[in-house]
N, C-alpha and C positions, 0 to 999 in steps of 0.2 A: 262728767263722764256718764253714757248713758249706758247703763247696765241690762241686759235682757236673761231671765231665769226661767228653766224649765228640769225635765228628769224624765223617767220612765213610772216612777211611782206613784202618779197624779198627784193634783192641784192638792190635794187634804193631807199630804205625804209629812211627816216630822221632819223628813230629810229636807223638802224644800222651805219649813220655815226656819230653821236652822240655815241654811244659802242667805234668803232674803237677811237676815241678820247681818250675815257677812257680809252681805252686796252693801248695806247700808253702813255699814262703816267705812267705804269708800264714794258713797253718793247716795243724794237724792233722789236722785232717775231711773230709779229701780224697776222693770216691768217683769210682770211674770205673765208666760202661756207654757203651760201645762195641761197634759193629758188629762180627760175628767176622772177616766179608771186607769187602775195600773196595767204597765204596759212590760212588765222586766222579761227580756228575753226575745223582746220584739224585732229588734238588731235594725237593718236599717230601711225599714221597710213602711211603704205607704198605701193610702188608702184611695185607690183607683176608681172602686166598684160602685161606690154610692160619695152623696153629698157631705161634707164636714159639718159639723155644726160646733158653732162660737158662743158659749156663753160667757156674759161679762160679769163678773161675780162683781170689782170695784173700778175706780180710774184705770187704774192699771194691773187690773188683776184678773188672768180670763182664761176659760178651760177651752177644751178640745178635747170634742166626742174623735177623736185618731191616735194615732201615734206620735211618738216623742219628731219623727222626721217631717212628719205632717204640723205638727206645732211651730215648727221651726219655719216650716213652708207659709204658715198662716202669717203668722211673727215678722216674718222679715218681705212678705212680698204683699202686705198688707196692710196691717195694723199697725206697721213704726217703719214704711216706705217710706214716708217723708223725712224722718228721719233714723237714719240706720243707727243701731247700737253702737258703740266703741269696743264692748267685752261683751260674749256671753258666757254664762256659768252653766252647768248642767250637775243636777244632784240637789242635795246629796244623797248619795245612791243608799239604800239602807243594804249594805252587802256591797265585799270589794268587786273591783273591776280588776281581776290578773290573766297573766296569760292568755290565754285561747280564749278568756271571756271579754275582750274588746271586740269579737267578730259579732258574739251576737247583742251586748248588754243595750238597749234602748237608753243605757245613759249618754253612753260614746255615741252613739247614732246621734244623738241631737247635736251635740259635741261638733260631732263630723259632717252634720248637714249645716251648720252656720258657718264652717267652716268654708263650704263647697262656696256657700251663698255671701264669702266677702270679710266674713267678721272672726276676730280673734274669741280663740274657745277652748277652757277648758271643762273638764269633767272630774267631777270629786266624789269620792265613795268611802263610806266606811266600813270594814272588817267587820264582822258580827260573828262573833262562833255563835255554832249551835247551841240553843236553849236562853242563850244571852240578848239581853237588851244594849242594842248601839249605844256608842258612848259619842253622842254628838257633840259633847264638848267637848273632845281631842277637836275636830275638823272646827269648829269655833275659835278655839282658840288658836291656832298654830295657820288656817289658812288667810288671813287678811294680809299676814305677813309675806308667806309668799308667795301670793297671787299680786303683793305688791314687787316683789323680786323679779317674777317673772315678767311684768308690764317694763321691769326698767330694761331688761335683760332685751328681750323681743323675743321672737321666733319666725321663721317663712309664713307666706301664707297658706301653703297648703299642708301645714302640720295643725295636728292639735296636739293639747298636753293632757294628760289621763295620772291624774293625782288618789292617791289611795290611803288611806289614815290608818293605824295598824289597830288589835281591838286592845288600847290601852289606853288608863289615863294620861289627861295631855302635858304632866309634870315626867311623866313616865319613858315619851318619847324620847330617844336618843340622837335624833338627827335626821337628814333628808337626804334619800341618795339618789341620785337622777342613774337610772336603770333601764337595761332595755327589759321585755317585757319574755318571760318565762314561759316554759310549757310542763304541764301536771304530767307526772306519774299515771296517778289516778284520774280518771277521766268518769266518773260518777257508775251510775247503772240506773238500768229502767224496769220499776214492778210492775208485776203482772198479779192483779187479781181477778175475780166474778162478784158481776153485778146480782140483782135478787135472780134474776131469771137463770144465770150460769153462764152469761154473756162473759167473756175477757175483757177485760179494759187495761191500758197500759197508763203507768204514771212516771215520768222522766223523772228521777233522783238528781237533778244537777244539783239541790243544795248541800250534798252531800259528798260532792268531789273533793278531794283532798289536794291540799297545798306542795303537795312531796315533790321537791326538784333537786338534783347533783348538780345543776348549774350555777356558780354561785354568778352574785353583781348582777342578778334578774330580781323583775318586783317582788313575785314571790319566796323567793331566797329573803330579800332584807325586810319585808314586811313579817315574816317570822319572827326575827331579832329586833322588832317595836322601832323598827326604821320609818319612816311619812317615807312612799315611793312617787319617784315623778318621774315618769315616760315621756317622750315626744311621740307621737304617733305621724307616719306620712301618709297622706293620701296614694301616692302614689304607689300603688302595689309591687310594678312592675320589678323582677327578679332580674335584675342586667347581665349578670353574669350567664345565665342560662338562655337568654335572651341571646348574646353576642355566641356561645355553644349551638346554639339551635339553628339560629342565622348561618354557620359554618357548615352545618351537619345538613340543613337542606338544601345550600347553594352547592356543597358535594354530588347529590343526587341530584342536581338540573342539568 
């Protein structure tokens, strides 16, 4: 099986040598293309405006001056054309991927553009509170297993999976619960201070949103309770029911 790895945290990330680990305990065919800097928060977005540039660090080991979408673009319609991956992985994210953060996270993006482009894909992230160092040995040890589940399992091809590791040791976990995916309470906030001169400048707080949901059997509800969460995510956006509402509401007025 030919494995392809990448993330939003670039090529020099703990997260992605912690993946390569993983990937290799299911194969030899390990390739990573990864962003050369971090990219988190980039969500799914590409680089238009100027040229990409590819460095090859080893055989199979190569960055990207772009983003996590652009890697993927590099990755799959370039550098392993001849032959396409079987999985790709994405992560590990240093910080979850919940709620309303799969729209923007650069780890789903990559996730979601191999997805677009053919290949099954998930994305993995670990929980970090504040002040704490990732415990990437939960996602070490608990994902070979089910990322082997899932390959038995399948899934469509225009979904991907968005797997999240809670911040506990990996004796500590209590189990996996496949969840749809939550929305915060708290939605972070943005500071404002002055530069030397008395300029304003704004600094987004997103790391600072809180996990607080009443919904329970969402990721962030069971990632509280030291739950591994696993989403399916669809590509397909489209709302049907508001869709079939709307259709009725403007053939009213024709």
């Amino acid at each position: 099986m030919r494995i392809l790895i990448s993330n939003d945290d670039s090529i020099n990330a703990p997260g992605i040598k912690v993946l390569e680990k993983i990937a290799h305990t299911m194969s030899d065919d390990v390739w990573v293309v990864a962003p050369e800097v971090e990219h988190s928060g980039a969500g799914h977005s590409l680089t238009l405006g100027r040229p990409l540039r590819v460095r090859q660090i080893s055989e199979k080991r190569f960055a990207v001056d772009g983003t996590p979408t652009d890697c993927m673009q590099v990755a799959l319609k370039r550098l392993l054309k001849d032959k396409m991956p079987d999985l790709m992985l994405s992560g590990v994210n240093n910080g979850a991927n919940l709620g309303e953060d799969v729209t923007y996270s650069g780890t789903i993006a990559a996730a979601m553009e191999a997805t677009i482009l053919g290949v099954p894909s998930i994305a993995l992230s670990q929980l970090v509170k504040t002040g704490q160092h990732a415990k990437w040995s939960t996602a070490e040890h608990w994902a070979p297993g089910i990322i082997a589940q899932l390959l038995k399992a399948g899934w469509p091809k225009d979904v991907l999976i968005n797997l999240n590791f809670p911040n506990v040791i990996a004796d500590s976990v209590k189990g996996i619960k496949v969840v749809k995916h939550g929305m915060r309470h708290e939605k972070g906030d943005i500071t404002q201070w002055c530069d030397p001169r008395g300029e304003p400048f704004y600094w987004l707080a997103s790391s600072i949103r809180g996990e607080k949901t009443d919904e329970p059997d969402t990721d962030l509800a069971c990632i509280t309770e030291s739950y591994i969460t696993l989403t399916p995510l669809h590509l397909d956006l489209t709302h049907y029911d508001t869709l079939d509402h709307l259709k009725k509401a403007m053939a009213d007025d024709t």
